[in-house]
N, C-alpha and C positions, 0 to 999 in steps of 0.2 A: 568414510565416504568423502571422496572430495570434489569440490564444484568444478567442472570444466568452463568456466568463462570463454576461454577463446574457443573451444568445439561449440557452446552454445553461441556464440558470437557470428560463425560460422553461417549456421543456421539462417540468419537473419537474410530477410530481402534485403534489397538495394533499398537507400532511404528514398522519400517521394513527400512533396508536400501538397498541400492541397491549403482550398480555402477558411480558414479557421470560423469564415462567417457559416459553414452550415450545419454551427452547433446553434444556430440564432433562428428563433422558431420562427414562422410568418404565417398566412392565411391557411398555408397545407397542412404544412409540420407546428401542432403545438410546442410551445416554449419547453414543457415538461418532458416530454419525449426525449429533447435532446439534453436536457439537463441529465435524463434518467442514464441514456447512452455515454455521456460525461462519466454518470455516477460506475457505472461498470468498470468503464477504464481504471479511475481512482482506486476503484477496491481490487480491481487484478494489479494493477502495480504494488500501491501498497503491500497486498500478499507474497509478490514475487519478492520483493524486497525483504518481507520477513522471513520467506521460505530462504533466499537466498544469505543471510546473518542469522539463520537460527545451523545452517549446517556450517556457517565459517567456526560461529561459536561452539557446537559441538567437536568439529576439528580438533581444538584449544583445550577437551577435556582430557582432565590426566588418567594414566592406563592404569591407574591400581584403584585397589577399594577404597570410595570414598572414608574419608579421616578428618579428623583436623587438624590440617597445616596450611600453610601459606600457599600452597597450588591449590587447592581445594578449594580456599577462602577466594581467592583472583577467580577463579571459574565462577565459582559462584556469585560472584559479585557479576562478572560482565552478565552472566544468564542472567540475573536478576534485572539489570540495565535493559538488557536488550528484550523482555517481556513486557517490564514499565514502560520504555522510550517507545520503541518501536511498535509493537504491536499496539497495547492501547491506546496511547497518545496516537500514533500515526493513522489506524486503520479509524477507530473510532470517534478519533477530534474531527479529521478531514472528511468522513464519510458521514456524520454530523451536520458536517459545514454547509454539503452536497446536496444534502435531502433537504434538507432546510429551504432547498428553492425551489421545490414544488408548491404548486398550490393545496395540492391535497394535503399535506403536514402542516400549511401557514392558514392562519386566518386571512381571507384576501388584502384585509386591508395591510396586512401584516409583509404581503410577496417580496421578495429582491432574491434576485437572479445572481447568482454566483458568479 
């Protein structure tokens, strides 16, 4: 299976920017809310990101039964990279990072806002 980058690129609206203050809570929108709405983004990137180097790295696996030899070992080596680096480091540090600034997870005196 291989990724279409440019058909999924395709895809894509026109970019658009907007005000980056109304992730900033106020009298209507609690703070938490839009952190939480943050926290979604994070975790569908991150994933897109794994989903998309979990099928580069399959790409890269070699066509016969696995053995032990040096194409075997490199597969295995990047699979093993890109489960440590990527997935848990990335999806579980930053998403961590994210929840961490609710109130509901901090003790109040404890809050800061990502």
């Amino acid at each position: 299976m291989t990724y279409d980058l440019a058909g999924e690129t395709e895809q894509l609206a026109a970019l658009q920017t907007f005000d980056p203050r109304a992730f900033v809570g106020n009298e209507s929108v609690p703070q938490e809310l839009c952190s939480f709405v943050l926290t979604l983004a994070l975790i569908y990137n991150a994933l897109k990101g794994g989903l998309f180097t979990n099928i580069r790295v399959t790409e890269w696996k070699p066509s016969y039964a696995q053995q032990l030899d040096r194409n075997w070992g490199n597969y295995n080596g990047l699979w093993a990279h890109h489960v440590r680096l990527h997935l848990l480091q990335g999806v579980t540090g930053r998403t961590t990072l994210c929840l961490s600034s609710f109130s509901i997870f901090v003790p109040e005196d404890r809050v800061f806002y990502a």
